[in-house]
C-alpha positions as CSV (number, residue, x, y, z in Angstrom):
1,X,120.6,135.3,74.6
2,X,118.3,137.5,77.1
3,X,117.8,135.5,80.1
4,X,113.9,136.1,80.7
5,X,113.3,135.1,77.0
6,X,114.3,132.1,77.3
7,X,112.2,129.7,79.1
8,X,109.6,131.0,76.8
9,X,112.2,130.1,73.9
10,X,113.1,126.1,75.0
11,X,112.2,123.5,72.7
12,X,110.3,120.4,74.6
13,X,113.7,118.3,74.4
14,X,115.6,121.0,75.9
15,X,113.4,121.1,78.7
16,X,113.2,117.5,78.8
17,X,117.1,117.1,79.3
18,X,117.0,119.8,82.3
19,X,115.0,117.4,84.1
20,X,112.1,119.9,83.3
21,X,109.2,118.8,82.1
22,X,106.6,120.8,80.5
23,X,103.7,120.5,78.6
24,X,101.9,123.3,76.7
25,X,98.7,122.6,78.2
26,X,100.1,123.2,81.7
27,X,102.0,126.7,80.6
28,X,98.9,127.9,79.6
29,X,97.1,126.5,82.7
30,X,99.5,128.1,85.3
31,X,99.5,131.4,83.4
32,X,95.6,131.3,83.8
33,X,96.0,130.5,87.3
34,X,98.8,133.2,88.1
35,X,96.6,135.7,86.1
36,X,93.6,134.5,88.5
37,X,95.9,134.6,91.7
38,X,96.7,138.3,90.3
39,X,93.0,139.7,90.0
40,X,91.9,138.1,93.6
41,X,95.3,140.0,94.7
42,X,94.0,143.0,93.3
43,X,90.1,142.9,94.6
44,X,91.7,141.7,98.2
45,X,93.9,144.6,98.1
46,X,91.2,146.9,97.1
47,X,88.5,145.4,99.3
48,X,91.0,145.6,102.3
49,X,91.8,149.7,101.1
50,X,88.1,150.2,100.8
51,X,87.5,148.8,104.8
52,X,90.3,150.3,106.0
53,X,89.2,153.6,104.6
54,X,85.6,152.8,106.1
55,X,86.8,152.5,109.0
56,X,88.8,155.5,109.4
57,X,85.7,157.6,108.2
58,X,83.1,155.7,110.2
59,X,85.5,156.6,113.5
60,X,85.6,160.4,112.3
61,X,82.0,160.6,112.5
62,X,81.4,159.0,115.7
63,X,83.9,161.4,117.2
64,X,82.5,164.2,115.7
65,X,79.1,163.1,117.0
66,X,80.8,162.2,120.5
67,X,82.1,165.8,120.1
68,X,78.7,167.4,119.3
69,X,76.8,165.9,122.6
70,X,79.2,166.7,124.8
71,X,78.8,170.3,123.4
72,X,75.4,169.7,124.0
73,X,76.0,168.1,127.6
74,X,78.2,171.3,128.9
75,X,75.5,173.6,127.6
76,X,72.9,172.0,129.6
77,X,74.9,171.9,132.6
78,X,75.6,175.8,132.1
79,X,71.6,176.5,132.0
80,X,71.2,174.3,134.8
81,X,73.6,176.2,137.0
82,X,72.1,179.6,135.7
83,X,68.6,178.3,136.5
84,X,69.7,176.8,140.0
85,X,71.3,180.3,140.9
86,X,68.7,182.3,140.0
87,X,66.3,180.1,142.0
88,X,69.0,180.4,144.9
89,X,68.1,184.0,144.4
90,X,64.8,184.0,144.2
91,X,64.2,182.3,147.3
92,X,66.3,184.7,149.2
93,X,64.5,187.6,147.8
94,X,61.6,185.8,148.6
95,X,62.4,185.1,152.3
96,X,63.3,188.8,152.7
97,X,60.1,190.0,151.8
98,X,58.5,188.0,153.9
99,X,60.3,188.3,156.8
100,X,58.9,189.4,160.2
101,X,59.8,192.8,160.0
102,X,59.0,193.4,156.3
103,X,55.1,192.0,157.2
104,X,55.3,194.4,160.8
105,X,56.8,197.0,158.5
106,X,53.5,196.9,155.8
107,X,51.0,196.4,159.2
108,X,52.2,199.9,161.0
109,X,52.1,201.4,157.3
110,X,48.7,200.5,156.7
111,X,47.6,202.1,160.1
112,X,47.3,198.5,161.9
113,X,48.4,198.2,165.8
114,X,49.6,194.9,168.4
115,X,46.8,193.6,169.8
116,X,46.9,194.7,173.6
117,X,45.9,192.1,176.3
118,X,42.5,194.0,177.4
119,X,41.1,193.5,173.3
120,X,40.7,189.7,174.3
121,X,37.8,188.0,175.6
122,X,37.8,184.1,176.8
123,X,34.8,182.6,176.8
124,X,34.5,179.1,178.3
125,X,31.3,176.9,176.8
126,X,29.0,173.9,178.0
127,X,28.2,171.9,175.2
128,X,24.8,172.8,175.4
129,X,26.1,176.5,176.0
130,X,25.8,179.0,172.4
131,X,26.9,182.2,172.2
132,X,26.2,184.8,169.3
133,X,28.5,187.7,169.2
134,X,28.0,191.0,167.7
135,X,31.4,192.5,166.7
136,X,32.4,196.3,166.9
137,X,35.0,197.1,165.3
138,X,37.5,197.8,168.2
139,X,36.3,194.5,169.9
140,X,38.1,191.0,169.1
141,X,36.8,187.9,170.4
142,X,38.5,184.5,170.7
143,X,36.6,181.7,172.2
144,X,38.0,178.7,173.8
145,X,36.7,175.4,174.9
């Protein structure tokens, strides 16, 4: 007689004389429950399959979007530097033009000469004192108080 078919096959007084007692009702009440115990084991499984796989795919996209900023970050730093150098430049370029010699340089070009120490007239005032001066254009005045 096959082993596994034979608790199913035992009359009540067979089980009764094992020391076994069991009543139909019961059978049929611990299948249910074993069946039960089965599907929770099954949803649990699958529920824990389904966050687990969440998870994995909810830390993919966050790295990818970690990823994606700092692509972002490092281009924004590169412009930056570009942006800083040129201005570097700039300024330099600027300062040469408009150093001393560049603006002497553009004065003797356009015909222009150092003042010379006999061009200047100082003129000391009163306060009641006004003076009206009709320029030439050789003759530079500068007043002083």
């Amino acid at each position: 007689m096959n082993r596994s078919a034979a608790p199913a096959t035992r009359t009540y007084e067979e089980r009764k004389k094992g020391r076994i007692v069991e009543y139909p009702d019961q059978t049929r009440a611990r299948a249910a429950k074993q069946q039960q115990n089965t599907a929770l084991g099954r949803i649990c499984s699958f529920l824990v399959t389904g966050m687990i796989l969440f998870m994995l795919c909810a830390t993919l996209y966050t790295r990818s979007e970690i990823a994606q900023l700092n692509d972002q970050i490092s281009e924004s730093k590169r412009r930056y530097e570009a942006l800083r150098n040129d201005e570097v430049r700039m300024n330099m370029e600027l300062e040469s033009r408009i150093s001393y010699t560049n603006i002497e340089q553009a004065a003797k070009e356009m015909g222009m000469k150092k003042k010379d120490y006999r061009q200047v007239i100082y003129l000391q005032l009163q306060e009641n004192d006004r003076v009206i001066v009709h320029q030439t254009p050789e003759t530079y005045v500068a007043m002083t108080k």
